[in-house]
Structures are given as structure tokens and as C-alpha cells.
C-alpha positions, 0 to 999 in steps of 0.5 A, a space after each residue: 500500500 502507498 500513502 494517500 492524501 486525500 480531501 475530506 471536505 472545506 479545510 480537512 484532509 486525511 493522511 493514510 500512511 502505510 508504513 508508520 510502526 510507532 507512535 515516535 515515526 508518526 511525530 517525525 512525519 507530523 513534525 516535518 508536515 508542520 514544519 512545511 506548512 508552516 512556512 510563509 509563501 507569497 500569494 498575490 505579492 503578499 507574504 502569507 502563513 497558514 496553521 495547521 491542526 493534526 489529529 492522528 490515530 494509528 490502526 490497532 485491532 480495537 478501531 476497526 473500520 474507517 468510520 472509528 478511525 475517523 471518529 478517533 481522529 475527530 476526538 483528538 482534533 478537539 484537542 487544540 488548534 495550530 499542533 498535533 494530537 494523537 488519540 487516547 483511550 481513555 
């Protein structure tokens, strides 16, 4: 399987990555993604910046099925705004 970007809708996109086996090879892909968006570009001769906020959840036999993965993800998005967070039982 290859990764996948794909848009969910308005400003949400999802990330299937095939090829993550820990929780610290997720937070090197996400740091590097922010690190990117984060920089300026120029649109319309002006200097821009956009944020981003990155849900993460990694497959496991409980959260079988896209609907629970996107539920997950949906769950930890309501974390916070411009960083990333993973979801976590509680």
C-alpha cells in the first residue's frame, strides 16, 4: 500500500500512511508536515502563513473500520488548534 492524501471536505484532509510502526515515526512525519506548512509563501505579492491542526490515530485491532478511525481522529482534533494530537483511550 502507498500513502494517500486525500480531501475530506472545506479545510480537512486525511493522511493514510502505510508504513508508520510507532507512535515516535508518526511525530517525525507530523513534525516535518508542520514544519512545511508552516512556512510563509507569497500569494498575490503578499507574504502569507497558514496553521495547521493534526489529529492522528494509528490502526490497532480495537478501531476497526474507517468510520472509528475517523471518529478517533475527530476526538483528538478537539484537542487544540495550530499542533498535533494523537488519540487516547481513555
Amino acid at each position: 500500500m502507498n500513502d494517500t492524501l486525500g480531501h475530506q471536505a472545506g479545510d480537512e484532509f486525511t493522511v493514510i500512511l502505510s508504513n508508520i510502526k510507532s507512535k515516535d515515526n508518526m511525530t517525525m512525519v507530523i513534525s516535518n508536515i508542520l514544519t512545511n506548512m508552516n512556512r510563509a509563501f507569497i500569494l498575490l505579492g503578499n507574504k502569507t502563513y497558514i496553521s495547521a491542526s493534526i489529529a492522528s490515530v494509528i490502526f490497532t485491532e480495537d478501531n476497526i473500520g474507517i468510520e472509528t478511525l475517523m471518529s478517533n481522529a475527530d476526538q483528538a482534533k478537539k484537542s487544540g488548534r495550530n499542533g498535533y494530537y494523537f488519540f487516547n483511550k481513555v
